[in-house]
PyMOL Python script that loads the backbone (N, CA, C, O; Angstrom):
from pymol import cmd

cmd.read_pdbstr("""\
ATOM      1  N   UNK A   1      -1.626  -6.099  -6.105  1.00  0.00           N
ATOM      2  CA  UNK A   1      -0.834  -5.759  -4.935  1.00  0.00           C
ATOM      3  C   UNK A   1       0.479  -6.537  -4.906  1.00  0.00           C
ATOM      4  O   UNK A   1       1.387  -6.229  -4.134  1.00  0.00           O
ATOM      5  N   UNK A   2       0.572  -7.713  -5.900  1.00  0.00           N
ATOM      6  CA  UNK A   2       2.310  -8.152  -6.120  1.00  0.00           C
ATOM      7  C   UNK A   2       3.445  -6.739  -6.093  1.00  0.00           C
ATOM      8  O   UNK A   2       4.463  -6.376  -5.503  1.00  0.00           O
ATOM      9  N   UNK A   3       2.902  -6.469  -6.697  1.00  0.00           N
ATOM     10  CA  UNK A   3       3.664  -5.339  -6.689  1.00  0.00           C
ATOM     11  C   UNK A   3       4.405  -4.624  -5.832  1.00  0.00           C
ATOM     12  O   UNK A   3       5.445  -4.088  -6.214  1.00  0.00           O
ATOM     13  N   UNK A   4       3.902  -4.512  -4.384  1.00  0.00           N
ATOM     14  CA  UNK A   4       3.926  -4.125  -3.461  1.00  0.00           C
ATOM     15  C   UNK A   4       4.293  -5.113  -1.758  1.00  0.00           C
ATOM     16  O   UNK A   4       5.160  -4.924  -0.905  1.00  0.00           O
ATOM     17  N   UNK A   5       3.388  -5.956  -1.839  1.00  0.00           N
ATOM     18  CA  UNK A   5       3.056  -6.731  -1.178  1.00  0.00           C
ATOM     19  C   UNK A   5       4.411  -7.925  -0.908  1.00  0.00           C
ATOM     20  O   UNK A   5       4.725  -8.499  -1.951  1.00  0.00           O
ATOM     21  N   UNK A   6       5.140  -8.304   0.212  1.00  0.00           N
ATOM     22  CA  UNK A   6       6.294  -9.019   0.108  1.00  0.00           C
ATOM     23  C   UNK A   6       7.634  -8.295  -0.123  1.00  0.00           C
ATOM     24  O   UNK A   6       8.703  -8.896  -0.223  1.00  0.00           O
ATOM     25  N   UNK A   7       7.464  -6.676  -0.216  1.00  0.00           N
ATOM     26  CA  UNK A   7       8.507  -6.163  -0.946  1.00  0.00           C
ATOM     27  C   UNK A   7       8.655  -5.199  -0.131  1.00  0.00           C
ATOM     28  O   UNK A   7       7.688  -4.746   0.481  1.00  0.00           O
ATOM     29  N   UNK A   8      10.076  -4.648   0.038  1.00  0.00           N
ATOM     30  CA  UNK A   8      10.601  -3.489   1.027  1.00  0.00           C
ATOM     31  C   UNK A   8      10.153  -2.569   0.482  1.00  0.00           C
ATOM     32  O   UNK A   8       9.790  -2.540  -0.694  1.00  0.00           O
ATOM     33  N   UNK A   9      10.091  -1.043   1.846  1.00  0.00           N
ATOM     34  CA  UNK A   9       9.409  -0.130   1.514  1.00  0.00           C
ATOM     35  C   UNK A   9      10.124   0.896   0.620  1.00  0.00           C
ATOM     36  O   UNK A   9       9.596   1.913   0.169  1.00  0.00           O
ATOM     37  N   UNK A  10      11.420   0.491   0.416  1.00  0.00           N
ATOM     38  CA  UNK A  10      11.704   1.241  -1.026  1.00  0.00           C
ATOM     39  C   UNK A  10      11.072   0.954  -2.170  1.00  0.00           C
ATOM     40  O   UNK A  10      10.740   1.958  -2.800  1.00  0.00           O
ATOM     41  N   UNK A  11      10.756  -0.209  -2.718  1.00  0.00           N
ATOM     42  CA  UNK A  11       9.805  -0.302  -3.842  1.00  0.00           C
ATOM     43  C   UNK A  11       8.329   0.609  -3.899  1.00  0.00           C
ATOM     44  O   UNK A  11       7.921   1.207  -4.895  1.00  0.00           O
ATOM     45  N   UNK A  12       7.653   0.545  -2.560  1.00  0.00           N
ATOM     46  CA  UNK A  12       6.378   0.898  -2.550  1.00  0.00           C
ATOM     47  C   UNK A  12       6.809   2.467  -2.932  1.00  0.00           C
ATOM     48  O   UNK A  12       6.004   3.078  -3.636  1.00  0.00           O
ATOM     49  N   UNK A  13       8.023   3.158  -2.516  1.00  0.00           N
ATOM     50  CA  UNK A  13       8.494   4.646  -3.052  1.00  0.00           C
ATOM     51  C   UNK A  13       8.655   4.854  -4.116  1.00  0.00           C
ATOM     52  O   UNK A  13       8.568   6.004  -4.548  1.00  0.00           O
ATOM     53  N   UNK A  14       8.839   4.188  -4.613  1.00  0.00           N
ATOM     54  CA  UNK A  14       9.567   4.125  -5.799  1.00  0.00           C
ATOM     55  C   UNK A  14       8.389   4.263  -6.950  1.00  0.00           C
ATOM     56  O   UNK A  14       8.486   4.887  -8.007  1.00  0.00           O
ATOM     57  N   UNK A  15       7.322   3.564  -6.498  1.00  0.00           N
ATOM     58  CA  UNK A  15       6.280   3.716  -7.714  1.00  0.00           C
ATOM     59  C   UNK A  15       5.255   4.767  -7.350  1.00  0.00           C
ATOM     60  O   UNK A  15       4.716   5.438  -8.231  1.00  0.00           O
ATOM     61  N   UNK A  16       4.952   4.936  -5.944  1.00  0.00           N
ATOM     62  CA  UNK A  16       4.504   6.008  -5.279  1.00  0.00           C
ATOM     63  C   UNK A  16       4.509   7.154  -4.586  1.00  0.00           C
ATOM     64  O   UNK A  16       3.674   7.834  -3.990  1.00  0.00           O
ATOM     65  N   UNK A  17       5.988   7.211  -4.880  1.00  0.00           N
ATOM     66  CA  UNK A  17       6.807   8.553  -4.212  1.00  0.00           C
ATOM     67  C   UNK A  17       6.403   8.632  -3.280  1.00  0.00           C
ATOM     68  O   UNK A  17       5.519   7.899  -2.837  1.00  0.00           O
ATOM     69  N   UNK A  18       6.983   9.636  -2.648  1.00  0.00           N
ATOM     70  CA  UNK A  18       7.085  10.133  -0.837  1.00  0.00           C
ATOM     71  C   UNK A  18       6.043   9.551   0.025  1.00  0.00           C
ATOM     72  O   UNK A  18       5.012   9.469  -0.643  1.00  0.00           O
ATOM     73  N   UNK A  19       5.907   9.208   0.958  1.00  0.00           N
ATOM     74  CA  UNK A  19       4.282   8.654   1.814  1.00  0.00           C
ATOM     75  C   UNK A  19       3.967   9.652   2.183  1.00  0.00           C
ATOM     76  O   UNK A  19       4.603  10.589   1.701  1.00  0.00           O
ATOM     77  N   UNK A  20       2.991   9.962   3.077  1.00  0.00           N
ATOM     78  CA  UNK A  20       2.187  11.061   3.647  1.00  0.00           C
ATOM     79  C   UNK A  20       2.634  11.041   4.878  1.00  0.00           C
ATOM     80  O   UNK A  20       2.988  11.991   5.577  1.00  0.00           O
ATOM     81  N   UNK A  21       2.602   9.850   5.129  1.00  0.00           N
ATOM     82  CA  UNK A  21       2.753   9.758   6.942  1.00  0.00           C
ATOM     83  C   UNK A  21       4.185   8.313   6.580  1.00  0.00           C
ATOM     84  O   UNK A  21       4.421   7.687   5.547  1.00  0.00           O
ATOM     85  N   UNK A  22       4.819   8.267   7.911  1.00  0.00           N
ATOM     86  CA  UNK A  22       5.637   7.247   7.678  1.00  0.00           C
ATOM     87  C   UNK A  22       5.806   7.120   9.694  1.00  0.00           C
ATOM     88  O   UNK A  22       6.196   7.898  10.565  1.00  0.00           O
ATOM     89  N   UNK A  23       5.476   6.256   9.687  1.00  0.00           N
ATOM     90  CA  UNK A  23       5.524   6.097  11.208  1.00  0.00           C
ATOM     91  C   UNK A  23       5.933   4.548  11.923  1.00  0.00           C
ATOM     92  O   UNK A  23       5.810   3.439  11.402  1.00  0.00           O
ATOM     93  N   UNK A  24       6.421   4.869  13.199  1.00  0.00           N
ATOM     94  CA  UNK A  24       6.931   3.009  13.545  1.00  0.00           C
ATOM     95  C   UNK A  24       6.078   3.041  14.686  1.00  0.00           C
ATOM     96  O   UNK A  24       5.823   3.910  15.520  1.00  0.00           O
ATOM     97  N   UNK A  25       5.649   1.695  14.478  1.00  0.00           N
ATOM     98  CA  UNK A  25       4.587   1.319  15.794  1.00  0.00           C
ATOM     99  C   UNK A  25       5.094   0.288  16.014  1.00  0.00           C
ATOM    100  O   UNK A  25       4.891  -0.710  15.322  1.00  0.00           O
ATOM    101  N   UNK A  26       6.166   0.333  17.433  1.00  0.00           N
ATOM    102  CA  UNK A  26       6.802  -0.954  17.926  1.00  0.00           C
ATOM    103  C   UNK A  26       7.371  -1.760  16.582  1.00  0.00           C
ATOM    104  O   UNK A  26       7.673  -1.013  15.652  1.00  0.00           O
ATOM    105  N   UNK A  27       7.534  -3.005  16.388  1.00  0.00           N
ATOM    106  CA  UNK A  27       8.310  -3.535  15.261  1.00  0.00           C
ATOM    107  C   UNK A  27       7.572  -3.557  13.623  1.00  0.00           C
ATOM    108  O   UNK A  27       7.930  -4.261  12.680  1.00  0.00           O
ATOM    109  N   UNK A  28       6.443  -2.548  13.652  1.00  0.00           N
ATOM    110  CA  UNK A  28       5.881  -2.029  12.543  1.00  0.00           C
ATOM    111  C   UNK A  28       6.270  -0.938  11.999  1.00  0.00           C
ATOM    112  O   UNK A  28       6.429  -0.100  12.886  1.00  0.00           O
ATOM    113  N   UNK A  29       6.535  -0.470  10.842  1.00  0.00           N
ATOM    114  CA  UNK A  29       6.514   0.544  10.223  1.00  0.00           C
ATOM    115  C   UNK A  29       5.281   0.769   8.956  1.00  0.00           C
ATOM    116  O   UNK A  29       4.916  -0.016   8.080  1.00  0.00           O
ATOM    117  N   UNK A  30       4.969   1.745   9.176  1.00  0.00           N
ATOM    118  CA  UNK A  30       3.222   2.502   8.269  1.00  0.00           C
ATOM    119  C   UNK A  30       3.933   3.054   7.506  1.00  0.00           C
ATOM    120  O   UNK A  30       4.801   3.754   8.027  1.00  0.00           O
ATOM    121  N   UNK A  31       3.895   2.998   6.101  1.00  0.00           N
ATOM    122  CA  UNK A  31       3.650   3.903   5.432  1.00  0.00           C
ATOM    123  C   UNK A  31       2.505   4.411   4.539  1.00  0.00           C
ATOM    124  O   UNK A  31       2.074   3.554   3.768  1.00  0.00           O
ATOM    125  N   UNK A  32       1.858   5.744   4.469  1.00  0.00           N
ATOM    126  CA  UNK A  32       0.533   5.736   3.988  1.00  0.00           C
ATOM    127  C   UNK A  32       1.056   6.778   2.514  1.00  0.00           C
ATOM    128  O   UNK A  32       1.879   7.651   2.240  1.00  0.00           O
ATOM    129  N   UNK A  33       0.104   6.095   1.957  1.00  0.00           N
ATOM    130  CA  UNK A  33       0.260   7.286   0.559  1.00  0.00           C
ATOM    131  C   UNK A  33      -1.591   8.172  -0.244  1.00  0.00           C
ATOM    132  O   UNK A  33      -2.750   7.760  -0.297  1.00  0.00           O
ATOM    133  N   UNK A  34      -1.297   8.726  -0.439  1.00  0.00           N
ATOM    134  CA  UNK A  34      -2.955   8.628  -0.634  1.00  0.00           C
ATOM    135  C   UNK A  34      -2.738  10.214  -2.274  1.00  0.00           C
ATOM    136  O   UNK A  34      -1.774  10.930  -2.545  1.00  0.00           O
ATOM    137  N   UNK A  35      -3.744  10.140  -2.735  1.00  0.00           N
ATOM    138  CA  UNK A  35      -4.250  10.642  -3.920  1.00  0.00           C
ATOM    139  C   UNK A  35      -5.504  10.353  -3.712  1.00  0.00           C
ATOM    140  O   UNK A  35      -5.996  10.363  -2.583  1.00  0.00           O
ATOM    141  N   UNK A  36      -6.357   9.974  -5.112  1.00  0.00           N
ATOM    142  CA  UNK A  36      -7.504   9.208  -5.052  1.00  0.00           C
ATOM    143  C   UNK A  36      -8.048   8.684  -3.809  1.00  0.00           C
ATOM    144  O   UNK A  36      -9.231   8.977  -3.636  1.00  0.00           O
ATOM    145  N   UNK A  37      -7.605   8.119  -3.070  1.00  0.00           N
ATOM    146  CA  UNK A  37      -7.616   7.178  -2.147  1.00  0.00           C
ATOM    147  C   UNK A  37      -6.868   7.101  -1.239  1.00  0.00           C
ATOM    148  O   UNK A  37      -6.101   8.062  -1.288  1.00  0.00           O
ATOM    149  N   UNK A  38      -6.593   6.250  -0.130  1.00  0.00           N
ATOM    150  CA  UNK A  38      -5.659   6.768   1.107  1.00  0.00           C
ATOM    151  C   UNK A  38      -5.184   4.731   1.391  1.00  0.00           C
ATOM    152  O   UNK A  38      -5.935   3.848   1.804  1.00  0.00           O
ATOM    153  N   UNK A  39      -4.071   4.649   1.069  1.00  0.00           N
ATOM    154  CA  UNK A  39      -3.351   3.444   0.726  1.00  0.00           C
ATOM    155  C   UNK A  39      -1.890   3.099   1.909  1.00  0.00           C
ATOM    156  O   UNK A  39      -0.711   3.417   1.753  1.00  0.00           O
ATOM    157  N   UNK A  40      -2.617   2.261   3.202  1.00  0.00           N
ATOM    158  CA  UNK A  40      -1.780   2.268   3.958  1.00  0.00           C
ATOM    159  C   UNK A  40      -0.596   0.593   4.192  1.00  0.00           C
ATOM    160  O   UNK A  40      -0.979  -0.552   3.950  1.00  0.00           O
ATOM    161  N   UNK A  41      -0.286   0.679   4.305  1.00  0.00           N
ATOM    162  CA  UNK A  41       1.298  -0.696   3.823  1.00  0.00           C
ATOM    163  C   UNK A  41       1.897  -0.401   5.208  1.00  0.00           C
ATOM    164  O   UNK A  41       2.268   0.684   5.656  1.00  0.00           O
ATOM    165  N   UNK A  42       1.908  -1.894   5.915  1.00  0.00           N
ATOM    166  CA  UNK A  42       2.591  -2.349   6.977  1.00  0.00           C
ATOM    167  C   UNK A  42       3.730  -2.963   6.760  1.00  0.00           C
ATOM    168  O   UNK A  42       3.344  -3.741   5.888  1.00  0.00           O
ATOM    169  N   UNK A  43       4.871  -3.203   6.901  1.00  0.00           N
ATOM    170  CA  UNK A  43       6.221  -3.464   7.040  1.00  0.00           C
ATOM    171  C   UNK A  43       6.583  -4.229   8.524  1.00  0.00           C
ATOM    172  O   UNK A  43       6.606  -3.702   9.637  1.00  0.00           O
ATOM    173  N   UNK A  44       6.856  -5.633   8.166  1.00  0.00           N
ATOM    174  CA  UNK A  44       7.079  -6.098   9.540  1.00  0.00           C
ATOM    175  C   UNK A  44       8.239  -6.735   9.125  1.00  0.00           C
ATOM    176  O   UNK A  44       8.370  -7.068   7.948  1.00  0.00           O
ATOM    177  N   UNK A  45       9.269  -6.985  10.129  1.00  0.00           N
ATOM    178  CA  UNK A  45      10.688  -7.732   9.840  1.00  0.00           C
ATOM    179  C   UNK A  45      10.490  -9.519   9.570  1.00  0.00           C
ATOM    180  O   UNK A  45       9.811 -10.375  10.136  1.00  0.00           O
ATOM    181  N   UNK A  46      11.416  -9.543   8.463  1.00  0.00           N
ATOM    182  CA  UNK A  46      11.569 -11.169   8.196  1.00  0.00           C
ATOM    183  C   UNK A  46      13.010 -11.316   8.083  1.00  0.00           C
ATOM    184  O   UNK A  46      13.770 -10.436   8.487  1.00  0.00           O
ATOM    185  N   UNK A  47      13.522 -12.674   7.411  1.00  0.00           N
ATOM    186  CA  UNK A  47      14.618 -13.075   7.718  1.00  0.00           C
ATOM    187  C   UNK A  47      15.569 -11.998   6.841  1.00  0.00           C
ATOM    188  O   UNK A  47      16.708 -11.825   7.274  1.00  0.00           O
ATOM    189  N   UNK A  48      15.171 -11.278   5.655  1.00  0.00           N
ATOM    190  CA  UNK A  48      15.397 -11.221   4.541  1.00  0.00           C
ATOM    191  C   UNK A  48      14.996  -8.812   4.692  1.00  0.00           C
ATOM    192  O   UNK A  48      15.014  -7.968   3.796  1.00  0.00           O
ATOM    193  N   UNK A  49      14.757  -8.684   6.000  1.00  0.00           N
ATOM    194  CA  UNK A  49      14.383  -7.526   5.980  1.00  0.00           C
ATOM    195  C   UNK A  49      13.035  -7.103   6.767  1.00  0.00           C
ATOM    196  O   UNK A  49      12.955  -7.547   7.912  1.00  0.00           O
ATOM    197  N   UNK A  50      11.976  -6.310   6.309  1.00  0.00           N
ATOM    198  CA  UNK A  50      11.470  -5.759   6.956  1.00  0.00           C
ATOM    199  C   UNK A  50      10.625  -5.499   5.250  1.00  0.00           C
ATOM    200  O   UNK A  50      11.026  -4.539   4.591  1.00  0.00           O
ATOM    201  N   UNK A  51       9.567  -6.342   4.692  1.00  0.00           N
ATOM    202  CA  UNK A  51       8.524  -6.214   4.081  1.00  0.00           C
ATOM    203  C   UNK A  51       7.427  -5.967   4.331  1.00  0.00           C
ATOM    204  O   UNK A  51       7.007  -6.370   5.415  1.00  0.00           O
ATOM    205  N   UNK A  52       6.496  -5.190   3.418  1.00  0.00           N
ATOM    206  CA  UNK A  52       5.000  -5.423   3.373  1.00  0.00           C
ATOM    207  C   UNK A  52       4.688  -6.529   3.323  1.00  0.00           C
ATOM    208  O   UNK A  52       5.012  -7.393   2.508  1.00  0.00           O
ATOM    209  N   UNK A  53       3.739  -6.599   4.587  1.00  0.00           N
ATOM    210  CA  UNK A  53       3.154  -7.791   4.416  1.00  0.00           C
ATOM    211  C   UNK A  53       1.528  -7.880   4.745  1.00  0.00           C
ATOM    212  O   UNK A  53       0.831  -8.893   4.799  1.00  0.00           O
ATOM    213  N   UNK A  54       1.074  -6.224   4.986  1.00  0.00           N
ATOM    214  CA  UNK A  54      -0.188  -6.178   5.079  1.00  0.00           C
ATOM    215  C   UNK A  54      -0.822  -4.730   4.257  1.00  0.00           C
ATOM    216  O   UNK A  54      -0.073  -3.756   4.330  1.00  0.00           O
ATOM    217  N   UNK A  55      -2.188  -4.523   3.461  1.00  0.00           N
ATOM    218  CA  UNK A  55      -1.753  -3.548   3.089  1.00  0.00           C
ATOM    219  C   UNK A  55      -3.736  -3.111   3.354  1.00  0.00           C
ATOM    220  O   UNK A  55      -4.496  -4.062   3.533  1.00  0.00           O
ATOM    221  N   UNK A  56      -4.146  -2.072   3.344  1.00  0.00           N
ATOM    222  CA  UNK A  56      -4.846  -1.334   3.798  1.00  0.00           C
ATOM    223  C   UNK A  56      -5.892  -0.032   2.833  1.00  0.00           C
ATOM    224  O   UNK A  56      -5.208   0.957   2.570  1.00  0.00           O
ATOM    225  N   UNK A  57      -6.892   0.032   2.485  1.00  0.00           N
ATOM    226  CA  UNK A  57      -7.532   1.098   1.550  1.00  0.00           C
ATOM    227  C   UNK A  57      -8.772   1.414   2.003  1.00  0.00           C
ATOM    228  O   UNK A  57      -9.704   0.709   2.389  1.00  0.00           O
ATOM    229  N   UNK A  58      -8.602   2.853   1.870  1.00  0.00           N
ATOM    230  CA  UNK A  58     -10.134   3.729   2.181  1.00  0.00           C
ATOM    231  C   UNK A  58     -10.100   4.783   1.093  1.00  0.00           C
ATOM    232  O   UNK A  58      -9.024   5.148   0.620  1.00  0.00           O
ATOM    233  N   UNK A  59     -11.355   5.317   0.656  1.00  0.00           N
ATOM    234  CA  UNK A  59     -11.721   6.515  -0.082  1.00  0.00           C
ATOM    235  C   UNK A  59     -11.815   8.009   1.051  1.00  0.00           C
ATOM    236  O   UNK A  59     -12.592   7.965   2.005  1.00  0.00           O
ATOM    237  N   UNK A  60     -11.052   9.106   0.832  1.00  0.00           N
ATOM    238  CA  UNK A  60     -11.209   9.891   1.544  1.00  0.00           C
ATOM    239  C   UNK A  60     -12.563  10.226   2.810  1.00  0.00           C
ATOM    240  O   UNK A  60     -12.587  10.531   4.003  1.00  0.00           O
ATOM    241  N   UNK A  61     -13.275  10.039   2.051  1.00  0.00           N
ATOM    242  CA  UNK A  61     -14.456   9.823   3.162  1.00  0.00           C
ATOM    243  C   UNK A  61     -14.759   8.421   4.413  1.00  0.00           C
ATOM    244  O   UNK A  61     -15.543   8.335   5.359  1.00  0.00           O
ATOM    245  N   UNK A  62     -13.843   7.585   3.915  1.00  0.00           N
ATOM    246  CA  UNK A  62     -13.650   6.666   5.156  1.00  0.00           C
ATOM    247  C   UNK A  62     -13.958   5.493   4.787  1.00  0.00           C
ATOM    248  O   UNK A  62     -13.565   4.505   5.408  1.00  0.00           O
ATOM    249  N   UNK A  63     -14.826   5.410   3.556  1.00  0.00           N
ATOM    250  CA  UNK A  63     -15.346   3.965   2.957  1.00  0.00           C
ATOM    251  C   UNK A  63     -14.623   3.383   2.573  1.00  0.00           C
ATOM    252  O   UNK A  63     -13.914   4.038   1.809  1.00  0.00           O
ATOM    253  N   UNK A  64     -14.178   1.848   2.709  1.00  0.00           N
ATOM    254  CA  UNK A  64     -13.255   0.943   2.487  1.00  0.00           C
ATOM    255  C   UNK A  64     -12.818   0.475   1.185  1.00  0.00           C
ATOM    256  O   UNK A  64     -13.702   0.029   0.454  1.00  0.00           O
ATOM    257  N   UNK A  65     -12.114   0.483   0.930  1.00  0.00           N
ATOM    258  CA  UNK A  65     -11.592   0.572  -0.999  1.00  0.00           C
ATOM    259  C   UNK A  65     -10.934  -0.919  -0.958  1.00  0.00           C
ATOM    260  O   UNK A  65     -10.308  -1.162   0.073  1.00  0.00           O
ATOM    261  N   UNK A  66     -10.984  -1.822  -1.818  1.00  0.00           N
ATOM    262  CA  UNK A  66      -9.603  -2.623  -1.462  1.00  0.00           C
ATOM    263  C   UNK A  66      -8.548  -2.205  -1.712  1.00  0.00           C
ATOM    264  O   UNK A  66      -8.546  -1.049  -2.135  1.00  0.00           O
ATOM    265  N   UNK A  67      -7.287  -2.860  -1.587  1.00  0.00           N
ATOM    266  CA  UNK A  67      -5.805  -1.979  -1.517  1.00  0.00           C
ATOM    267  C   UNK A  67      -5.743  -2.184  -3.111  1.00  0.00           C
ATOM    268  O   UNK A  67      -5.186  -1.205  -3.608  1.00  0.00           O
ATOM    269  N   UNK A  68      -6.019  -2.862  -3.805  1.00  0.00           N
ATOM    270  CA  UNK A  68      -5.791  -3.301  -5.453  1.00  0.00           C
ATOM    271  C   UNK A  68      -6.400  -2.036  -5.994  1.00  0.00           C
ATOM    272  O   UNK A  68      -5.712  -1.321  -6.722  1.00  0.00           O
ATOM    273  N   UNK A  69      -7.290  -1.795  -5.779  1.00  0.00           N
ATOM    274  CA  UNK A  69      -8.161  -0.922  -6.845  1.00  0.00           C
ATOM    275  C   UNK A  69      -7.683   0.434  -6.290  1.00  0.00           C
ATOM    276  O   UNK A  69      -7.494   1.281  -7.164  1.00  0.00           O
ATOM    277  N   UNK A  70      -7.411   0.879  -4.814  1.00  0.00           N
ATOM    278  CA  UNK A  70      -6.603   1.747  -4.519  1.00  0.00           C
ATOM    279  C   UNK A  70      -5.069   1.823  -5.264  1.00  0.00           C
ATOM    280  O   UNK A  70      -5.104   2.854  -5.936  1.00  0.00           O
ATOM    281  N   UNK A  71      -4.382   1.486  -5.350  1.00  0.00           N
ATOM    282  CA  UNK A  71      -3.650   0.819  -6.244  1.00  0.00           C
ATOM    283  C   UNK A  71      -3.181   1.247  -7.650  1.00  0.00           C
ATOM    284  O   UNK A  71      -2.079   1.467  -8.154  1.00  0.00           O
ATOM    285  N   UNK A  72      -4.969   1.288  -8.256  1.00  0.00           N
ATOM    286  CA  UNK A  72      -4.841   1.591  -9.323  1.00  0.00           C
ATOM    287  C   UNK A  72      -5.377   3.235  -9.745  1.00  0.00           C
ATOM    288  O   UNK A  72      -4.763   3.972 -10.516  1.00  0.00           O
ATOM    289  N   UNK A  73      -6.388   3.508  -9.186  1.00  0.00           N
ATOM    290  CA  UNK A  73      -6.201   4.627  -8.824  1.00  0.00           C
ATOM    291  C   UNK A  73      -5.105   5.798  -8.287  1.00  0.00           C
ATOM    292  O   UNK A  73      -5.154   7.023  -8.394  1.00  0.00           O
ATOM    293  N   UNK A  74      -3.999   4.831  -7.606  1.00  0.00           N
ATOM    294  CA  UNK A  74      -2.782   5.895  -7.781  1.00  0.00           C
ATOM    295  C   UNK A  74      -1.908   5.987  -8.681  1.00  0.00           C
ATOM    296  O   UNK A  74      -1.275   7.022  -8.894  1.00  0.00           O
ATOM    297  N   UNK A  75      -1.785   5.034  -9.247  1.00  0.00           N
ATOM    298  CA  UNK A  75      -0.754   4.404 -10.289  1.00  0.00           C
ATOM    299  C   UNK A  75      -1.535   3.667 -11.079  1.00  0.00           C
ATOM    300  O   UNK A  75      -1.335   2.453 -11.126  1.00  0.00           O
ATOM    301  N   UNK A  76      -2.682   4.327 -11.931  1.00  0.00           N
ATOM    302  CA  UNK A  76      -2.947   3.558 -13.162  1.00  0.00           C
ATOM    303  C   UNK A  76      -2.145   2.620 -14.162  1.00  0.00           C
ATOM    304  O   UNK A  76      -2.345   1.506 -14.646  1.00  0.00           O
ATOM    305  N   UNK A  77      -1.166   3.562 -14.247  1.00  0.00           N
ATOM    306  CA  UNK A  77      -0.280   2.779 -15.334  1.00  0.00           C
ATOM    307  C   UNK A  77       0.848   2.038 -14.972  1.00  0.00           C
ATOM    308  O   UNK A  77       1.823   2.065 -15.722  1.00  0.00           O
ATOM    309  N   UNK A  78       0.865   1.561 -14.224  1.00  0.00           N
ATOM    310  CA  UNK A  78       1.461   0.317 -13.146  1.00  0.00           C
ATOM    311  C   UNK A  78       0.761  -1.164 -12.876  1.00  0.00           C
ATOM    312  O   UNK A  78       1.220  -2.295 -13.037  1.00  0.00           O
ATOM    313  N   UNK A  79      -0.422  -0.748 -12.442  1.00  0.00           N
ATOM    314  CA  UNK A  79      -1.547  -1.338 -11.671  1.00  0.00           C
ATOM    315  C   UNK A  79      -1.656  -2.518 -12.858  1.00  0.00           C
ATOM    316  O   UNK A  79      -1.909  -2.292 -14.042  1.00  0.00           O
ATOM    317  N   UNK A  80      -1.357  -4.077 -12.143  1.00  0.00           N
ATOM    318  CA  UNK A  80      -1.972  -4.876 -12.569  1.00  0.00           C
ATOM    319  C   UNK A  80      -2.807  -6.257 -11.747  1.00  0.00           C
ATOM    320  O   UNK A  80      -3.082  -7.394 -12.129  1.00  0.00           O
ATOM    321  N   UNK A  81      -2.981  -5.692 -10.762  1.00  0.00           N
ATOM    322  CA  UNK A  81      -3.899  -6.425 -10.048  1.00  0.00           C
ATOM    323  C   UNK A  81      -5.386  -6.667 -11.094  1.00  0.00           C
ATOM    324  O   UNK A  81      -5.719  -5.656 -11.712  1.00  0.00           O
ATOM    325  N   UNK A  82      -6.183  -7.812 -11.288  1.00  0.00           N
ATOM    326  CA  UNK A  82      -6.768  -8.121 -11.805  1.00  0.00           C
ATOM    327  C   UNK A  82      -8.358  -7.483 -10.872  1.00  0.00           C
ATOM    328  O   UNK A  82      -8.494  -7.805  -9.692  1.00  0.00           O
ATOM    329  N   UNK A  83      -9.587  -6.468 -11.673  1.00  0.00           N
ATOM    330  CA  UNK A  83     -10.389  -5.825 -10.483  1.00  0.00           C
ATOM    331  C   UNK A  83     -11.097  -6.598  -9.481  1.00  0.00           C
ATOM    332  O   UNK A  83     -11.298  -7.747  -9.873  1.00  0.00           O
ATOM    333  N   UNK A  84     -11.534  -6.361  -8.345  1.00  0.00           N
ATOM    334  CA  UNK A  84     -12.158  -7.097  -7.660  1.00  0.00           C
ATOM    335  C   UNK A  84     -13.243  -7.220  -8.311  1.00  0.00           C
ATOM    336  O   UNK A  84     -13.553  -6.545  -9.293  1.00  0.00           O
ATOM    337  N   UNK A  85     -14.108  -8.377  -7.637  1.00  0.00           N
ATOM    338  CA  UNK A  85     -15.456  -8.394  -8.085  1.00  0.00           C
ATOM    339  C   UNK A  85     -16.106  -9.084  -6.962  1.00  0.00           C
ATOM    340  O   UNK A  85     -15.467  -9.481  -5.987  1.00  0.00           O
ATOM    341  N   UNK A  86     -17.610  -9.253  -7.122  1.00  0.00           N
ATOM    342  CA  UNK A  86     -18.232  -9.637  -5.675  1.00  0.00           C
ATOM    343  C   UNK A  86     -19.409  -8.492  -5.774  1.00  0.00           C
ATOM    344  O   UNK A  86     -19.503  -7.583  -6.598  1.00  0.00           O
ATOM    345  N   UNK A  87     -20.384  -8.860  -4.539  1.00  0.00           N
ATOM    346  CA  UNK A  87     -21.446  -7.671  -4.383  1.00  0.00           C
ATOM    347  C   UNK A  87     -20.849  -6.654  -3.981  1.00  0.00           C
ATOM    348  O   UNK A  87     -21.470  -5.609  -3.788  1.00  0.00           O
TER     349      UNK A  87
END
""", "prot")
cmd.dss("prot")
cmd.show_as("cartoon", "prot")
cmd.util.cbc("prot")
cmd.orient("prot")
């Protein structure tokens, strides 16, 4: 999620083209992208702009994905988040 994460929402376009939804909630802006998976990125203002700084993953059916492996599933050949692991 370096990739993404800390970085204006032109980058997150840029590797993921268009969002699905793009919406402002008070000094938030959403953008969601989804394929595989449904990959949502919060944008809150800093000194320096208005970065991701929170980011969000579910599998179409609603089950919780992390945002990394969502991630990679949209952009395989990008994706270098290292996989989760854990139970």
């Amino acid at each position: 999620m370096e990739l993404l994460l800390q970085k204006p929402a032109e980058t997150a376009v840029a590797l993921l083209g268009q969002p699905r939804l793009d919406k402002q909630e008070g000094i938030a802006r959403q953008l969601q992208f989804a394929g595989d998976c449904i990959l949502d990125l919060w944008y809150y203002p800093t000194a320096k702009g208005p970065v991701a700084t929170y980011a969000d993953a579910r599998l179409a059916d609603g089950r919780d994905l992390p945002a990394g492996q969502c991630l990679r599933l949209l952009r395989p050949d990008i994706a270098t988040d290292p996989p989760a692991t854990g139970p």
